[in-house]
N, CA, C and O atoms as a Tinker XYZ file with bonds, in Angstrom:
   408  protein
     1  N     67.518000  191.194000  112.231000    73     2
     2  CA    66.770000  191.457000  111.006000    64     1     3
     3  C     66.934000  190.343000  109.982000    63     2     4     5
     4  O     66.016000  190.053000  109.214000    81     3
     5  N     68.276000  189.634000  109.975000    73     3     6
     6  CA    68.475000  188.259000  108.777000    64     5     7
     7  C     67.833000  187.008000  109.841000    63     6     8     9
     8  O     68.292000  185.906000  109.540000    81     7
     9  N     67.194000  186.989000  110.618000    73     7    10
    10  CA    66.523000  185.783000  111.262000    64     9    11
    11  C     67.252000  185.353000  112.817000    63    10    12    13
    12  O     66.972000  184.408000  113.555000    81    11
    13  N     68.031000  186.171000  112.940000    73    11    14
    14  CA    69.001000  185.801000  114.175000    64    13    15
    15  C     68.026000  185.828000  115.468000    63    14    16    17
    16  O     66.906000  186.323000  115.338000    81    15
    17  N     68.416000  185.334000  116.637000    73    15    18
    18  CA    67.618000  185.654000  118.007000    64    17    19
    19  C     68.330000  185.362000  118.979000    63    18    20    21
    20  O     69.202000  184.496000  119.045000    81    19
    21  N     67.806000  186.424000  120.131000    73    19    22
    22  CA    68.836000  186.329000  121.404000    64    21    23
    23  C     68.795000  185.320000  122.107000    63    22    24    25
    24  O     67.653000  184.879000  122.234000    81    23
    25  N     70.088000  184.405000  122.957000    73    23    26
    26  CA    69.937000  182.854000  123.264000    64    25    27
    27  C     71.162000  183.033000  124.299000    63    26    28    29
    28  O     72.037000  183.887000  124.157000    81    27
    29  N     71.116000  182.335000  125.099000    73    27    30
    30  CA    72.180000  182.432000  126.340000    64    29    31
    31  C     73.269000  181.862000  125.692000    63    30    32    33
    32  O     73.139000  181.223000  124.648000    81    31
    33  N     74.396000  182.062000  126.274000    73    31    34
    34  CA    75.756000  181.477000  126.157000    64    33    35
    35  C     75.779000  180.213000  126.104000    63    34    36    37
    36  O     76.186000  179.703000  125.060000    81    35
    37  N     75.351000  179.361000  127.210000    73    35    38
    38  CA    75.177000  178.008000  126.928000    64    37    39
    39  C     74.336000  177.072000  126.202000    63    38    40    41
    40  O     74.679000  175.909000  125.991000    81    39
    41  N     73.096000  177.640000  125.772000    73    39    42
    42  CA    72.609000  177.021000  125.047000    64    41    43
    43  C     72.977000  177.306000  123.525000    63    42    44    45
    44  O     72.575000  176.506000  122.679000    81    43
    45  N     73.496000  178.076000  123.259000    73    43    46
    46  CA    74.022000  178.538000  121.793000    64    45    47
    47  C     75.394000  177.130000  121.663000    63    46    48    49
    48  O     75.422000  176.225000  120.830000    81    47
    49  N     76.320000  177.378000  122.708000    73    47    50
    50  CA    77.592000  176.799000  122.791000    64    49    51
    51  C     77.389000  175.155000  122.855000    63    50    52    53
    52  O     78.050000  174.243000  122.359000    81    51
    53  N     76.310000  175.161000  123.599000    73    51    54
    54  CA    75.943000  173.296000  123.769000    64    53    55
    55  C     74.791000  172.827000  121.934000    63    54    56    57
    56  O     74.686000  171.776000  121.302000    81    55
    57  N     74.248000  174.079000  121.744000    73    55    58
    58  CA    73.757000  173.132000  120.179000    64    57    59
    59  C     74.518000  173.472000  119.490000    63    58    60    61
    60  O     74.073000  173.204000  118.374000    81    59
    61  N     75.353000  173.875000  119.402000    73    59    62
    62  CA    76.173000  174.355000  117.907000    64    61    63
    63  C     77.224000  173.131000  118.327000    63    62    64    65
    64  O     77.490000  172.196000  117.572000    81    63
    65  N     77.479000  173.210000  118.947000    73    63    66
    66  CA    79.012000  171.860000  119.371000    64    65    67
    67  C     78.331000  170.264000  119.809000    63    66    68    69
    68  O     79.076000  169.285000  119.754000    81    67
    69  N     77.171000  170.138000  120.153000    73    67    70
    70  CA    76.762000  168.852000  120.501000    64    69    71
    71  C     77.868000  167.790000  121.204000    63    70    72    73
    72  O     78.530000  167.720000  122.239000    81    71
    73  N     77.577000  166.787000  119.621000    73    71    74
    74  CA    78.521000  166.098000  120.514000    64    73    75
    75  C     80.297000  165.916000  119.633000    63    74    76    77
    76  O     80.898000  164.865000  119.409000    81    75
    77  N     80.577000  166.836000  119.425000    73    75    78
    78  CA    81.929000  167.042000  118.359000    64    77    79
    79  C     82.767000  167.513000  119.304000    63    78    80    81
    80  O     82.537000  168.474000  120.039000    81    79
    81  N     83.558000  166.968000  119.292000    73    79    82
    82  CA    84.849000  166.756000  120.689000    64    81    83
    83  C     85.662000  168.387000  120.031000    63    82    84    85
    84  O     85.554000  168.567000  118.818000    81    83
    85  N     86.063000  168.959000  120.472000    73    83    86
    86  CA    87.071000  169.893000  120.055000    64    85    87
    87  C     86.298000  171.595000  119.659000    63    86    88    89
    88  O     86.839000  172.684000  119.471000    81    87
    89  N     84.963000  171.216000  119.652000    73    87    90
    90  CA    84.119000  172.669000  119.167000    64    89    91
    91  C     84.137000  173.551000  120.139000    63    90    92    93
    92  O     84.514000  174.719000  120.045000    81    91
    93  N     83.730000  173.002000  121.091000    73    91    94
    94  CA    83.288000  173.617000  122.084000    64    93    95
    95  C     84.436000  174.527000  122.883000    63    94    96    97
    96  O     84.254000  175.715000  123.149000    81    95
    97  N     85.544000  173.849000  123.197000    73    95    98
    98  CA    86.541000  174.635000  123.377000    64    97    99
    99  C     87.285000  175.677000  122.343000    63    98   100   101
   100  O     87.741000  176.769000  122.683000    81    99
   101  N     87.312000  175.227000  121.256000    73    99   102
   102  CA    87.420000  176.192000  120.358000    64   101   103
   103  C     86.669000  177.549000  120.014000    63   102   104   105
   104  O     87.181000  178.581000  119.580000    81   103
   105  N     85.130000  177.267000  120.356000    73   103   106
   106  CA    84.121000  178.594000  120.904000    64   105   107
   107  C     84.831000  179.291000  121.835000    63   106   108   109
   108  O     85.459000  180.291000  121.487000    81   107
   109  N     84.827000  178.900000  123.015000    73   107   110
   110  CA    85.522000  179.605000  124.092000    64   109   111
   111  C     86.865000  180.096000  123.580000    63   110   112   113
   112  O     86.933000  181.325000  123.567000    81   111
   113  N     87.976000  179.448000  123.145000    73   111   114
   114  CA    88.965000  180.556000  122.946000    64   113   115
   115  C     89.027000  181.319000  122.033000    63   114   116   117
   116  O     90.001000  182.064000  121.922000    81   115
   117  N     87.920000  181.330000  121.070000    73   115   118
   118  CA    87.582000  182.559000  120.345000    64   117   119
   119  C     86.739000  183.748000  121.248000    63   118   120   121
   120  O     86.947000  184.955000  121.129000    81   119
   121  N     85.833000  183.188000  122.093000    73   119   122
   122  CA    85.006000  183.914000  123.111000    64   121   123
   123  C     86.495000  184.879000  124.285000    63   122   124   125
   124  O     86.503000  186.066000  124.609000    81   123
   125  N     87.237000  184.107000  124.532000    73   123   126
   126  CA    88.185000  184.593000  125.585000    64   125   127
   127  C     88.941000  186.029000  124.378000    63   126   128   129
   128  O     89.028000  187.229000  124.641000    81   127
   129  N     89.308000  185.412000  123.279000    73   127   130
   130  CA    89.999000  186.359000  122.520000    64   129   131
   131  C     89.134000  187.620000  122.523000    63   130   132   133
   132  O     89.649000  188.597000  123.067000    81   131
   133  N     87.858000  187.776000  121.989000    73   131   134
   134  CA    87.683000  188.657000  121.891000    64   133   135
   135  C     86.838000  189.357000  122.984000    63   134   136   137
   136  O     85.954000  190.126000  122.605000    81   135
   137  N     87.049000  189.141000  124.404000    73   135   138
   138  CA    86.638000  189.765000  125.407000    64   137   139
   139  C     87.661000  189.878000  125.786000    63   138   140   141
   140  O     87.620000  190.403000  126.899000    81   139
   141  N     88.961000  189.601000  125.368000    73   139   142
   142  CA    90.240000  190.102000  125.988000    64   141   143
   143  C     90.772000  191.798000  125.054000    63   142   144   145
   144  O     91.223000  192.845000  125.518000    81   143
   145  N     90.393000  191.317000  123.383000    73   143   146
   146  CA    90.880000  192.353000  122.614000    64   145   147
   147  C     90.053000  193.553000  122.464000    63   146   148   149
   148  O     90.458000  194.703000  122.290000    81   147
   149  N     88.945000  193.176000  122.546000    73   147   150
   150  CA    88.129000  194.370000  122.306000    64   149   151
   151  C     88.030000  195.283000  123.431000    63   150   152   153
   152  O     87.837000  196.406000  122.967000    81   151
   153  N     88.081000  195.315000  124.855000    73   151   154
   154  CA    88.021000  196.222000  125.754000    64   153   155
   155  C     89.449000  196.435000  125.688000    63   154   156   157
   156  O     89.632000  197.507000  126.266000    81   155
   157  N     90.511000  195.997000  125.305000    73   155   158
   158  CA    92.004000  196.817000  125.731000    64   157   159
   159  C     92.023000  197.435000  124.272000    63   158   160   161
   160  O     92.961000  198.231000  124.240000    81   159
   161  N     91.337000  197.392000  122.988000    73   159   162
   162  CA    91.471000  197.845000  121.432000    64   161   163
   163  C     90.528000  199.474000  122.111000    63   162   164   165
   164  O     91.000000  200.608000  122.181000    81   163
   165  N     89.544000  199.149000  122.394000    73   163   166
   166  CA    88.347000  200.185000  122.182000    64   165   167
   167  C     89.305000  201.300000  123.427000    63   166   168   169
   168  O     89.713000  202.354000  122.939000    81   167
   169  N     89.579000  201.086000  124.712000    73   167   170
   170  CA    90.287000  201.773000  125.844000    64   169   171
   171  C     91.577000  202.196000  125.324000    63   170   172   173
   172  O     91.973000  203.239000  125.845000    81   171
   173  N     92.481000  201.605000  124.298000    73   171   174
   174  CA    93.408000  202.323000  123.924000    64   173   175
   175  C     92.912000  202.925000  122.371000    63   174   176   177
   176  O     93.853000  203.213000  121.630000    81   175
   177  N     91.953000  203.071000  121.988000    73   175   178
   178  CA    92.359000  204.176000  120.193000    64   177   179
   179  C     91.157000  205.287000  121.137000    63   178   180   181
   180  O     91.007000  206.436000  120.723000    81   179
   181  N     90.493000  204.879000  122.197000    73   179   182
   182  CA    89.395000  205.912000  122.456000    64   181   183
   183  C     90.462000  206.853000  124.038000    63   182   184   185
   184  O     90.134000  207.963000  124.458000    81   183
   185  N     91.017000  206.477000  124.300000    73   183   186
   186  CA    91.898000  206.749000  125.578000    64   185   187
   187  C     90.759000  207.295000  126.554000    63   186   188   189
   188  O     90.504000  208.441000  126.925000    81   187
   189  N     90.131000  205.995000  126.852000    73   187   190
   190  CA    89.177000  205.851000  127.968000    64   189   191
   191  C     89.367000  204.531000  128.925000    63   190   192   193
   192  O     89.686000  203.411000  128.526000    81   191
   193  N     89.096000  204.923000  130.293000    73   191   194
   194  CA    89.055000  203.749000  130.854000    64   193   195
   195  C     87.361000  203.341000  130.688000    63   194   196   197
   196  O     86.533000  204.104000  131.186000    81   195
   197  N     86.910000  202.073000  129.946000    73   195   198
   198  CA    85.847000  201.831000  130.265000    64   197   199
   199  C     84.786000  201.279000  131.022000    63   198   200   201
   200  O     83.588000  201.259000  130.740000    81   199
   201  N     85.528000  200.715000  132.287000    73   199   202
   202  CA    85.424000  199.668000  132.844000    64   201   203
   203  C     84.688000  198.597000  132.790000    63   202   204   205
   204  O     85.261000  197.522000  132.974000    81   203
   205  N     83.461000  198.607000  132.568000    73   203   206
   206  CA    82.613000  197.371000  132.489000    64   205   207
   207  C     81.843000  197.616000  130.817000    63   206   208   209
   208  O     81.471000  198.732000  130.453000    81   207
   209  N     81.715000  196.444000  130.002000    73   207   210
   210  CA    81.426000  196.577000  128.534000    64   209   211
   211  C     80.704000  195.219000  128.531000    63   210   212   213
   212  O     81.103000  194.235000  129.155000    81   211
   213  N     79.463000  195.271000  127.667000    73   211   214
   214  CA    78.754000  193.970000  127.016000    64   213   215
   215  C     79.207000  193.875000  125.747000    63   214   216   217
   216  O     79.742000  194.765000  125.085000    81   215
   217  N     78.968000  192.743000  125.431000    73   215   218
   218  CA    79.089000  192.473000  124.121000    64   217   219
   219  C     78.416000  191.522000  123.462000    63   218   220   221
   220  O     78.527000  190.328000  123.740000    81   219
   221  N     77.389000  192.148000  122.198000    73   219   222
   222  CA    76.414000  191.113000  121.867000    64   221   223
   223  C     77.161000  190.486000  120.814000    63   222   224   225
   224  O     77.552000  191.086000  119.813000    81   223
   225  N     77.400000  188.960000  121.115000    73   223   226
   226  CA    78.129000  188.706000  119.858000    64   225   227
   227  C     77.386000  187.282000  118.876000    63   226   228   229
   228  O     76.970000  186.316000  119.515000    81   227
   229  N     77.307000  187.285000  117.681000    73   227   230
   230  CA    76.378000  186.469000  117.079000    64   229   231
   231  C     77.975000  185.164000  116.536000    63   230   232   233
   232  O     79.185000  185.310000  116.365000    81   231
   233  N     76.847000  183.830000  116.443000    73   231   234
   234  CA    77.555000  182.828000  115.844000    64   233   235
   235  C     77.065000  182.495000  114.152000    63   234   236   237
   236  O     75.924000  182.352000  113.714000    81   235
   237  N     78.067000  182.451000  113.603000    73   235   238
   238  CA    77.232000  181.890000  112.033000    64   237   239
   239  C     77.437000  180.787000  112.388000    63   238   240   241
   240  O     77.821000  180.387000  113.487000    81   239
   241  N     76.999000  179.808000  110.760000    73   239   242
   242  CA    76.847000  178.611000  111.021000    64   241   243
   243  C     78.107000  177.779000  110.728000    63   242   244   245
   244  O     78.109000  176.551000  110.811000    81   243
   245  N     79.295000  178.591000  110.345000    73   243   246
   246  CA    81.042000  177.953000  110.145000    64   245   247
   247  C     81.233000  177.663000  111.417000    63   246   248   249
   248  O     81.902000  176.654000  111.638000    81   247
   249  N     80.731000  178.418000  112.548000    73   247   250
   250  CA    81.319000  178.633000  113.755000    64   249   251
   251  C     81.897000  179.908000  114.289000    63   250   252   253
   252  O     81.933000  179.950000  115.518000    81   251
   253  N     82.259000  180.731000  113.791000    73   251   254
   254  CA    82.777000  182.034000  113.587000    64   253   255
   255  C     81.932000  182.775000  114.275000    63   254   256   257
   256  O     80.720000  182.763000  114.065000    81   255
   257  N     82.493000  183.471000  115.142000    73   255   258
   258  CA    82.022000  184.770000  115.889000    64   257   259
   259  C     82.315000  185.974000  115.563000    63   258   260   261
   260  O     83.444000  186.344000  115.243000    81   259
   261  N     80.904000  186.970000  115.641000    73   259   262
   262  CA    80.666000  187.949000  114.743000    64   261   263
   263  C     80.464000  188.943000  115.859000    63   262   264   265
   264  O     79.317000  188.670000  116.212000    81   263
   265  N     80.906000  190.001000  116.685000    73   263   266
   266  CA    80.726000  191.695000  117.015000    64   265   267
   267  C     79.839000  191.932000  116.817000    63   266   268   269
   268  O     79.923000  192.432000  115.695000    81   267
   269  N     78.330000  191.974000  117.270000    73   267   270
   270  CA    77.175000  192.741000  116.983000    64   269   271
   271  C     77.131000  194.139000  117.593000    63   270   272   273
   272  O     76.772000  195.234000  117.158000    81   271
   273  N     77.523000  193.799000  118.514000    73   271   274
   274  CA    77.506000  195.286000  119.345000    64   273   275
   275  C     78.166000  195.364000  120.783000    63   274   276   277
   276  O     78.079000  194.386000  121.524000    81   275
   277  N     78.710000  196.312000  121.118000    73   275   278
   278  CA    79.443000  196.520000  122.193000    64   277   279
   279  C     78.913000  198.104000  123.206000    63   278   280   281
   280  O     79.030000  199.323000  123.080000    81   279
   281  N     78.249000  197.045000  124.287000    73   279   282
   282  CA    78.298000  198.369000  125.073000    64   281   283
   283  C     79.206000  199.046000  126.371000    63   282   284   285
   284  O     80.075000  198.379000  126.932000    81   283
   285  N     78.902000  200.386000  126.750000    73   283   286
   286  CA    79.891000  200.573000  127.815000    64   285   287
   287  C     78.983000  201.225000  128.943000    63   286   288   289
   288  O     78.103000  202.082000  128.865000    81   287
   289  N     79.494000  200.533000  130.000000    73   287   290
   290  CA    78.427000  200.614000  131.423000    64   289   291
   291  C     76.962000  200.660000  131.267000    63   290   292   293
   292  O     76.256000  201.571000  131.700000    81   291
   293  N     76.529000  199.581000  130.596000    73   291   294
   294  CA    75.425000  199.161000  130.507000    64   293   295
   295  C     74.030000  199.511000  131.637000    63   294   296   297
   296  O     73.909000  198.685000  132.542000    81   295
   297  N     73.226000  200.425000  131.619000    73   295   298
   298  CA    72.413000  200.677000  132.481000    64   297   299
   299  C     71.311000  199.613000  132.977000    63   298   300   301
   300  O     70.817000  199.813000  134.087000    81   299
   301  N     70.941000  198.626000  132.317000    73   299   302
   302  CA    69.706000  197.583000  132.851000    64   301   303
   303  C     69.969000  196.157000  132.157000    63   302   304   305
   304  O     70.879000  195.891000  131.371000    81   303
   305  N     69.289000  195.583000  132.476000    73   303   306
   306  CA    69.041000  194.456000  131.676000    64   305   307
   307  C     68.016000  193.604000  132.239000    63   306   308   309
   308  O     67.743000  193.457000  133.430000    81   307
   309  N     67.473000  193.050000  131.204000    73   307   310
   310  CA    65.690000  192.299000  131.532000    64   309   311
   311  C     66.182000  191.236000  132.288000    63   310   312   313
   312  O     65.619000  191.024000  133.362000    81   311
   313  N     67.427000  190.281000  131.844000    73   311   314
   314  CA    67.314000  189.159000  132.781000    64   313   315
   315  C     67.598000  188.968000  134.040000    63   314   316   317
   316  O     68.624000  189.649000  134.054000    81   315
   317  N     67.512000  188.616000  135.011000    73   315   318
   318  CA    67.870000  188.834000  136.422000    64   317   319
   319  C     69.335000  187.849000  136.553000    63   318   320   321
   320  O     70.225000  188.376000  137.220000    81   319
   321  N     69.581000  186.739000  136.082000    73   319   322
   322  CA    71.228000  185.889000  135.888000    64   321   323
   323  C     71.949000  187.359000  135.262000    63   322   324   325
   324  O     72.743000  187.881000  136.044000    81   323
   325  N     71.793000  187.905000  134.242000    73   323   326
   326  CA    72.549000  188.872000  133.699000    64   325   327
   327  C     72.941000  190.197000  134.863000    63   326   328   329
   328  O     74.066000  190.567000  135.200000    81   327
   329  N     71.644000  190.716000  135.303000    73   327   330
   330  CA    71.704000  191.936000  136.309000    64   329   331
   331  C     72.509000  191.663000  137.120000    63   330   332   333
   332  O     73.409000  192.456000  137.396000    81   331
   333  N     72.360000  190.143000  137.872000    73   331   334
   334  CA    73.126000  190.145000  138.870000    64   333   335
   335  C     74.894000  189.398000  138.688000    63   334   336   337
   336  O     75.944000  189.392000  139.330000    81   335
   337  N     74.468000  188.956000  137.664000    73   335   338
   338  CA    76.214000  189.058000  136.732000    64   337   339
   339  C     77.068000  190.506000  136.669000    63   338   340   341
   340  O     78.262000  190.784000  136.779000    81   339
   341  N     76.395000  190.933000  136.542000    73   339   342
   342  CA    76.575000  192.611000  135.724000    64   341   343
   343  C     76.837000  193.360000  137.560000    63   342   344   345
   344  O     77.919000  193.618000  138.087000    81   343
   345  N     76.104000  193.455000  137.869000    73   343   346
   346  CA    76.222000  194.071000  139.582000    64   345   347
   347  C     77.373000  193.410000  140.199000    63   346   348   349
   348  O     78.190000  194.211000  140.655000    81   347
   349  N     77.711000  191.992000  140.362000    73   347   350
   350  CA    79.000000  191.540000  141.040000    64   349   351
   351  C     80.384000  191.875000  140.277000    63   350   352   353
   352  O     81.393000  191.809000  140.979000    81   351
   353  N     80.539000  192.214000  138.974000    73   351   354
   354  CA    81.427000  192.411000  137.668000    64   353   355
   355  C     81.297000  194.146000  138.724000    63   354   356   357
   356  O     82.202000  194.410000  139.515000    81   355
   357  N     80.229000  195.007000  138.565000    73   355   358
   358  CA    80.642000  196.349000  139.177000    64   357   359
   359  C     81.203000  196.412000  140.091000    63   358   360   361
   360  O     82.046000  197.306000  140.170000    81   359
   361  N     80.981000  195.370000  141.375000    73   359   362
   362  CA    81.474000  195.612000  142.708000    64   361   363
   363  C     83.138000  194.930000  142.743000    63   362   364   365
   364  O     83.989000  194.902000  143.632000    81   363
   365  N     83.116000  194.464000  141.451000    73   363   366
   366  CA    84.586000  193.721000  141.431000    64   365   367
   367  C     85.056000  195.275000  141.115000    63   366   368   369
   368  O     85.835000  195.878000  141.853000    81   367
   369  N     84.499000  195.818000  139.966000    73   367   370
   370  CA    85.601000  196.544000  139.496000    64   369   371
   371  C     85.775000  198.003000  140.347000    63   370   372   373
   372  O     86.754000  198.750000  140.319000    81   371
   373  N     84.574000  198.164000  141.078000    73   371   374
   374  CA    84.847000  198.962000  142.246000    64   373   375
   375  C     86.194000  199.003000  143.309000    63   374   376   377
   376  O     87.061000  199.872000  143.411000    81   375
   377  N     86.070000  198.061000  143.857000    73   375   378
   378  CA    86.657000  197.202000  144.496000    64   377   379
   379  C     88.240000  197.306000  143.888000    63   378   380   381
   380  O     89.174000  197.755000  144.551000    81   379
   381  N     88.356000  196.800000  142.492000    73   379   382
   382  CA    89.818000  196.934000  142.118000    64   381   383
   383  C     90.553000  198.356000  141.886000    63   382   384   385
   384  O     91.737000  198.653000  142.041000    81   383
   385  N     89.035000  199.431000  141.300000    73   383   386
   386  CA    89.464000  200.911000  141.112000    64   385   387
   387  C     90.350000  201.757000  142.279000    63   386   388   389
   388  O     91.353000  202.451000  142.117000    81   387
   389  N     89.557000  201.418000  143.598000    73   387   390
   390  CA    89.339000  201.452000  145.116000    64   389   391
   391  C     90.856000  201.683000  145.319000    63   390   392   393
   392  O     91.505000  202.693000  145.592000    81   391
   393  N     91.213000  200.318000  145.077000    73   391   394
   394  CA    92.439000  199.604000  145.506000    64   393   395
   395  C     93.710000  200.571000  144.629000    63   394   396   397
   396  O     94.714000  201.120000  145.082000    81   395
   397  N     93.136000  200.493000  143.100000    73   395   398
   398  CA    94.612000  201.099000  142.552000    64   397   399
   399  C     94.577000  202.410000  142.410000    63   398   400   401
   400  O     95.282000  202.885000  141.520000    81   399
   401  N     93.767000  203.305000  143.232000    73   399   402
   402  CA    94.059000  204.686000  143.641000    64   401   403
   403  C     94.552000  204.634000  144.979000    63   402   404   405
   404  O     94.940000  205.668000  145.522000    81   403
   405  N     94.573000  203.657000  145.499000    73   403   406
   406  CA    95.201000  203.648000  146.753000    64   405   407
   407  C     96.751000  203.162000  146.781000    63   406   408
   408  O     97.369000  203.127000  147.845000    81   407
């Protein structure tokens, strides 16, 4: 609604950092942080296992990453790179559920 629009991971990460040595990795370990904190934050105050979660997350123009929204077991998605991102992420976590009831 303030002018924002949806844009893949890499093309967001490659114009915002160009050619500035040190940005780009600095995206990512803000990106790693909060795909590490937010599914073990949301699974422990909700005492759910959630297993698979999106997360739409916006960049301002400091660099700073912003939480737009977080979903849990996401039913579709228009892009086909995403679907089939999203389908191998299920069969992983199948696969690991599988295993640690066994």
């Amino acid at each position: 609604s303030n002018g924002g629009k949806a844009e893949s991971y890499e093309n967001v990460i490659n114009d915002f950092s160009g050619n500035c040595e040190g940005v780009k990795p600095e995206l990512e370990k803000q990106l790693r942080h909060i795909s590490t904190i937010v599914p073990w934050l949301l699974e422990k105050e909700l005492d759910l296992a959630l297993g698979i979660l999106t997360l739409d997350i916006g960049l301002d123009k400091s660099g700073k990453m912003w939480i737009i929204e977080v979903n849990s077991k996401p039913g579709s998605f228009d892009e086909d790179s995403i679907r089939k991102h999203h389908l191998k992420n299920l069969i992983d976590y199948f696969i690991y559920a599988a295993r640690r009831n066994n």
